[in-house]
C-alpha positions in Angstrom: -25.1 -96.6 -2.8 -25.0 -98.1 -6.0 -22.5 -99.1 -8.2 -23.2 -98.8 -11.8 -21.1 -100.5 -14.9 -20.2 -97.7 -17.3 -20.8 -98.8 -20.5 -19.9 -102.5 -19.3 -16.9 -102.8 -18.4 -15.6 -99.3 -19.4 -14.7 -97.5 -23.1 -13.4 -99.8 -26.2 -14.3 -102.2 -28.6 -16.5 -104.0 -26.6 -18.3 -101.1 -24.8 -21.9 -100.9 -24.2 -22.0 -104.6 -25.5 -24.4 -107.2 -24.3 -20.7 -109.4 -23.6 -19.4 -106.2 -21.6 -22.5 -105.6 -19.6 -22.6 -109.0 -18.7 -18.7 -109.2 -17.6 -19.8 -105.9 -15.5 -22.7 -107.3 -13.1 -20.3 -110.4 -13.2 -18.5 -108.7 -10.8 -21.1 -107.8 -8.9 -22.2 -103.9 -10.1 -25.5 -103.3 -8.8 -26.7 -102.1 -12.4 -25.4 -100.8 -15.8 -25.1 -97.4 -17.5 -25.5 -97.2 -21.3 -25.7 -94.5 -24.1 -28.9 -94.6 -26.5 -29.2 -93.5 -30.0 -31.9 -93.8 -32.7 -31.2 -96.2 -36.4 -32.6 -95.1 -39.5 -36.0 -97.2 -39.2 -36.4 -96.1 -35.2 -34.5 -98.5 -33.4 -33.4 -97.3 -29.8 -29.6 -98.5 -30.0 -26.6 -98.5 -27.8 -23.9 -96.3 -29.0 -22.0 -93.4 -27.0 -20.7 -91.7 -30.4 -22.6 -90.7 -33.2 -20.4 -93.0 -35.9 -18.9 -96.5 -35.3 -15.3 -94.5 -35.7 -13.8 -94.9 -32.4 -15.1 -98.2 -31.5 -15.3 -100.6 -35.3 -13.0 -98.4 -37.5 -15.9 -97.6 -39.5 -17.0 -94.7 -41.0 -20.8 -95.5 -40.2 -23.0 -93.2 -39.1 -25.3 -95.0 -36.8 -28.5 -93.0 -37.6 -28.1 -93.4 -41.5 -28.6 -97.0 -41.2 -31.4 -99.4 -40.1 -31.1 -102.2 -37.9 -31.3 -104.9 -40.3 -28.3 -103.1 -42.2 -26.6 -103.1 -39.2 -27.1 -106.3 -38.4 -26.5 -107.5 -42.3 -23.1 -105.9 -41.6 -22.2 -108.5 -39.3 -22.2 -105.7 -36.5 -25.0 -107.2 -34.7 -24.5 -109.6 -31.6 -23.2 -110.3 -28.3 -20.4 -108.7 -28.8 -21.3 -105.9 -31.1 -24.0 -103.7 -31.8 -27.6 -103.9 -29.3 -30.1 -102.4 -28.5 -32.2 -101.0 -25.8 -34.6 -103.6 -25.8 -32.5 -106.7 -25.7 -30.6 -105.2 -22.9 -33.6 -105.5 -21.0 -34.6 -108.8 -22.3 -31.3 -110.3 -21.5 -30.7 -109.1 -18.2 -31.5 -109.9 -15.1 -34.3 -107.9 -14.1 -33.3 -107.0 -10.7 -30.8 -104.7 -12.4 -30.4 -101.0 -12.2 -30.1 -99.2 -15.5 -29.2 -95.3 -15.9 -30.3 -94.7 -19.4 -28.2 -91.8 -20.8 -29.9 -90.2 -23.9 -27.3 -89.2 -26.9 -29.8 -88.4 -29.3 -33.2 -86.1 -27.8 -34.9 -87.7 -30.6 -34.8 -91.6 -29.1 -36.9 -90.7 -26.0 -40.2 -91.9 -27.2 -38.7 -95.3 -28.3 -37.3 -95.1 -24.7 -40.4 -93.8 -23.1 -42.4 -97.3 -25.0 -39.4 -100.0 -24.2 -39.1 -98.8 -20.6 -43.3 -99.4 -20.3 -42.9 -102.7 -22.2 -40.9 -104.4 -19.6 -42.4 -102.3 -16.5 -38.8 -101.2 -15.9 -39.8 -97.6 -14.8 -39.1 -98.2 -10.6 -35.2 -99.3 -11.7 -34.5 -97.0 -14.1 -32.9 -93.2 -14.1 -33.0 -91.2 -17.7 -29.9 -89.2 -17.8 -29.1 -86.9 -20.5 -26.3 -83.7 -21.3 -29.3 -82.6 -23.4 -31.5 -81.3 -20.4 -34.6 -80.1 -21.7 -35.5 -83.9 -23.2 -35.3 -85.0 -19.9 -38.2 -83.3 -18.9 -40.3 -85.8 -21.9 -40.1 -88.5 -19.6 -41.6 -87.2 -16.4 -44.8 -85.9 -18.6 -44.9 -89.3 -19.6 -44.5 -90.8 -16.2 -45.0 -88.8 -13.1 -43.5 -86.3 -10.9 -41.2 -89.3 -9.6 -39.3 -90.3 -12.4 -35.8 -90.6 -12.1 -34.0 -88.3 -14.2 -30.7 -86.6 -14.1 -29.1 -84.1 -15.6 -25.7 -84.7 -16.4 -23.2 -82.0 -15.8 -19.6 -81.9 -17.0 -17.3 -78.7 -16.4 -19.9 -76.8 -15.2 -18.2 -77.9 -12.0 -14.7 -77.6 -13.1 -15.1 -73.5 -13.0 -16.2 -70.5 -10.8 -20.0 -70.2 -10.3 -20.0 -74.0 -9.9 -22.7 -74.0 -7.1 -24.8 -71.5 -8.3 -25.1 -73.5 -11.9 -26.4 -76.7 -9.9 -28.5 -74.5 -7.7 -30.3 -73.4 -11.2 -30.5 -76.5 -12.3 -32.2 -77.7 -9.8 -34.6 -75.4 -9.2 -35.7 -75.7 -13.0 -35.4 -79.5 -13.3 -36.9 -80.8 -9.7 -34.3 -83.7 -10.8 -34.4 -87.0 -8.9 -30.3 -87.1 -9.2 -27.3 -84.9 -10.7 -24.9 -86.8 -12.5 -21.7 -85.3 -12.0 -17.6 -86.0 -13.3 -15.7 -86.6 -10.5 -13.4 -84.1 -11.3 -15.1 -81.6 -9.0 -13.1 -82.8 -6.1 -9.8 -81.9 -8.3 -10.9 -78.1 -9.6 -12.7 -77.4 -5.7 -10.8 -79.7 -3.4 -12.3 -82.6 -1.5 -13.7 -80.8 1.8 -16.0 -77.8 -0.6 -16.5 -81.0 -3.0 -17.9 -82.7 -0.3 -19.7 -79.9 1.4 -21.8 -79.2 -2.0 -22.7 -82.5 -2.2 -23.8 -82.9 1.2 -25.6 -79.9 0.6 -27.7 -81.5 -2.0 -28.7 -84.2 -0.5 -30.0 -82.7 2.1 -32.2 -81.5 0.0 -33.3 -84.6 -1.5 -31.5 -84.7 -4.2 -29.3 -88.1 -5.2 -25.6 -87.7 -6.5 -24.3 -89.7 -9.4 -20.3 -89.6 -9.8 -19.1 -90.9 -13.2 -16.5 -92.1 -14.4 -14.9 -92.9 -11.1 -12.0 -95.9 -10.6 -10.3 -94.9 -8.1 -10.9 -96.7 -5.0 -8.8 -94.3 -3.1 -11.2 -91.4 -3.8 -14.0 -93.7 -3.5 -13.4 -94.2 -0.4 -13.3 -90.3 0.8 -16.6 -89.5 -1.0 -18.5 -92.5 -1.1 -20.7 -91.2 1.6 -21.8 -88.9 -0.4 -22.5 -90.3 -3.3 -25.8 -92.0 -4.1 -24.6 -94.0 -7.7 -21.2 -94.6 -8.6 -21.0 -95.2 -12.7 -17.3 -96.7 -13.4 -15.2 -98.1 -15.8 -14.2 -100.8 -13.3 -16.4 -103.0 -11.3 -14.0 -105.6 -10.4 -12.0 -103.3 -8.8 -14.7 -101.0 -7.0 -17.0 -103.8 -6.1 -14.0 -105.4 -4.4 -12.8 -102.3 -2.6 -17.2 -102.3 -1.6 -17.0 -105.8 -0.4 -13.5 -105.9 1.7 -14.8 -102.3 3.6 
């Protein structure tokens, strides 16, 4: 099981910043997940929302700008703005990374960065966007690690049946599920779809889980765990 530093060390200013990654596998998270998005001039970027709203107080729009605006900004750096490429180049390269694509339209600049530093073998391509998902195994092979993410598709009725579809239509290598499942379907049917899954060789990804507690009543059946909180989990990992 790994555990996988959402965004770094979780949502804020300093998400899916070199500084926050880096604080993240400080604490020992196996790997990182991050959010990709394309600039202006093609530059694979990493930014969970479409504008710099939430995180800068700025009205930019991410994709109407190039990376040398960006960076002329002054919202370039360790602790700013990054992208996909110097994440790999910085760190270490025993890392996991689970790739989660915002934008369908930044998967060939993914497809090319993830060749230039040979990073296919520790790499999953996530994406809420399905169908782009499938870009990446015609690039790479039947084996490539992608995962459909799936959100409150499991918070209703017909919860099993929607990942039994998906499934059979995506072949994925994982599903990356929210964690609320276990609060709409209660922990023993949570647990028993999950196991179910992986029995048929499919992984499970739980996001955004920081809760050692439920950690602790799931974790065997849970392949990645993507949280907010690394210190905390990765502690809870090492002291049981």
């Amino acid at each position: 099981m790994l555990v996988l530093a959402h965004r770094g060390m979780g949502k804020g200013r300093y998400e899916n910043t070199l500084k926050s990654f880096k604080e993240g596998l400080g604490h020992g998270a196996h790997g990182i997940e991050t959010d990709v998005r394309l600039t202006r001039d093609g530059a694979v970027i990493l930014c969970h929302d479409a504008t710099l709203k939430r995180t800068m107080g700025l009205e930019t729009v991410v994709a109407e700008q190039t990376l040398g605006e960006l960076d002329s900004m002054g919202l370039v750096g360790e602790d700013g703005l990054t992208t996909l490429e110097e994440l790999y180049r910085t760190l270490p390269d025993d890392k996991y990374f689970d790739v989660e694509i915002k934008a369908p339209e930044a998967v060939p600049g993914v497809i090319d960065i993830v060749r230039k530093f040979d990073a296919l073998d520790r790499t999953m391509f996530s994406s809420f966007h399905h169908e782009c998902l499938g870009a990446f195994r015609k690039a790479f092979g039947d084996k490539t690690m992608i995962a459909p993410i799936i959100d409150r598709e499991v918070l209703k009725e017909g919860a099993e049946e929607f990942l039994d579809e998906t499934v059979k239509r995506y072949r994925p290598f994982a599903l990356n599920l929210n964690k609320e499942l276990f609060n709409y379907m209660g922990l023993e049917k949570g647990r028993e779809m999950l196991e179910k899954f992986r029995a048929e060789g499919v992984r499970i990804s739980l996001w955004t889980l920081n809760d050692p507690e439920l950690f602790s009543q799931v974790r065997d059946v849970c392949d990645y765990l993507i949280t907010d909180r690394s210190d905390i989990m990765m502690q809870f990992c090492r002291n049981h």
